[in-house]
C-alpha positions, 0 to 999 in steps of 0.5 A: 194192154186191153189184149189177151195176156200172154200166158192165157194166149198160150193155154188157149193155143195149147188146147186148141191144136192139142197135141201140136203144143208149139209153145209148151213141151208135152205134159207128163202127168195124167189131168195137165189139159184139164188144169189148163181149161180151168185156168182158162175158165177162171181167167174169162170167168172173172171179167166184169163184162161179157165180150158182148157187152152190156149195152149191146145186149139188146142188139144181140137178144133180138138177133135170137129170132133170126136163127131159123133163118142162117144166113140173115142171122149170120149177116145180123150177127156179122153187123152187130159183131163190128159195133164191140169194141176192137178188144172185146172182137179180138178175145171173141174171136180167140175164145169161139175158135178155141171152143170149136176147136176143142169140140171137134178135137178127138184126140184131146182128153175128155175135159169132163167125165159127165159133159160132152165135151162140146156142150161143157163149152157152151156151159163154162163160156156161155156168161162170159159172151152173153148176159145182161146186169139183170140176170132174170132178163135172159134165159140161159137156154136162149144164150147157150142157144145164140153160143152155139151157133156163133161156135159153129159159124164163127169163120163167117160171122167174125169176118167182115161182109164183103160188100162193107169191106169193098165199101170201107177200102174205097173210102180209106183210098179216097181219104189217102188222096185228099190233098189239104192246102194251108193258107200260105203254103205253096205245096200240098199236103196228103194224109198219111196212110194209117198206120195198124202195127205198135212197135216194140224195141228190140229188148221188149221182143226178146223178153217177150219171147223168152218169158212167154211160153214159161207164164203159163206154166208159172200160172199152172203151178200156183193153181195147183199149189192153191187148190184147197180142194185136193188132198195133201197127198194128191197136191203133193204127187203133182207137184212132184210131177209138174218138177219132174217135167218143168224143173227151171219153172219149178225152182222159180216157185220153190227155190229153197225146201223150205219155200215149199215146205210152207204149202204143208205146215207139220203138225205140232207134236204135243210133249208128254205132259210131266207128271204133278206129283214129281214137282210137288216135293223135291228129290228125296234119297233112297233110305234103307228100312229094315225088313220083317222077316216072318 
């Protein structure tokens, strides 16, 4: 429940290894990948948090000072990065590597036509990584500062340090091996090795499977269907676009005309208004009058 959904899972994907979009068919309108990133922006934008959290706000100020020296950041930010919530590393990891890769993609679009396209990322996801309650404690070129280097070194500082990795297994062996004996039994009993996996039933996983690549689509419609800020006959052109190209996903939207036609609400036509002076007296037939001859 705490993990990514699974339309925004797909979005990221699709940017990330563009134009290799496994779970989506190639887009057909001219701006699709541009859609995509803001659906992402707004998902992270609207979290209560930052992935780093509040409380360890502090912890990760202080590791600022250390980005002279690379390899003591690294190993402070690999220590300070197993202290977050298992959730909060998980969406930190899919969202950093995201980032990076799209700045160094070459084929994918610009996103913006007045950002390059890596420093765009440290600007829209900058508060959602880092930020404290009062927004006066941290300066915002500081954060895009520790940003920046968490993208760049991401494959080291979001794995665990070999030594603490050694140190941990050993531990789970010796735990494994504890033998506790109950008053009165005569056989032992081990601890049971832990177990990582949450399975699903098998109906759950073919739903999955058939709804998952579809949610973003779905999502990407009804952005472009509430954007307020285009223009009626441009959110038109889209959505002529977007049937062309997903047709079963648009008709979930929209299955009757007049479901879409709810988006563009005719204007009233105002009826000529009737004449005052042909309601005042009642129809009077034509009499004849004699004519002046001259």
């Amino acid at each position: 429940a705490e993990d990514l959904p699974h339309w925004i899972l797909s979005a990221m994907k699709c940017l990330a290894n563009w134009p290799s979009c496994s779970d989506l068919k190639q887009p057909t309108y001219s701006g699709f990948e541009r859609d995509v990133f803001k659906t992402i922006v707004d998902y992270f934008g609207q979290m209560k948090e930052p992935l780093l959290t509040f409380n360890f706000f502090d912890v990760f100020v202080s590791v600022l000072g250390l980005l002279q020296k690379h390899s003591k950041a690294v190993e402070a930010l690999q220590i300070s990065c197993l202290l977050l919530p298992p959730e909060n590393r998980r969406k930190l990891q899919l969202l950093v590597r995201m980032m990076a890769r799209i700045s160094f993609n070459k084929d994918l679009p610009p996103l913006s036509e007045s950002v390059r396209t890596r420093t765009l990322m440290v600007q829209a996801f900058s508060r959602c990584i880092l930020c404290s309650k009062d927004e006066m404690d941290l300066d915002e070129l500081l954060a895009a500062k520790l940003v920046s280097f968490l993208m760049d070194n991401y494959q080291e500082i979001l794995n665990v340090p070999s030594s603490l990795k050694s140190s941990i297994e050993e531990h789970v062996v010796h735990v494994q091996r504890v033998q506790v004996k109950y008053t009165g039994a005569d056989n032992d009993t081990t601890f049971p090795a832990p177990s990582f996996c949450h399975h699903i039933s098998t109906d759950e996983f073919e739903y999955q499977r058939a709804t998952g690549p579809q949610e973003p689509l779905a999502a990407l419609l009804e952005e472009i269907a509430m954007n307020k800020e285009i223009s009626v006959k441009e959110k038109k052109k889209k959505l002529k676009q977007f049937q062309k190209s997903y047709p079963e996903v648009y008709r979930v939207r929209f299955p009757t005309p007049e479901t879409e036609a709810v988006l563009f609400p005719e204007k009233s036509k105002q009826k000529p208004p009737i004449l005052m002076w042909a309601l005042k007296k009642p129809f009077q037939p034509f009499h004849r009058t004699r004519s002046f001859r001259m």
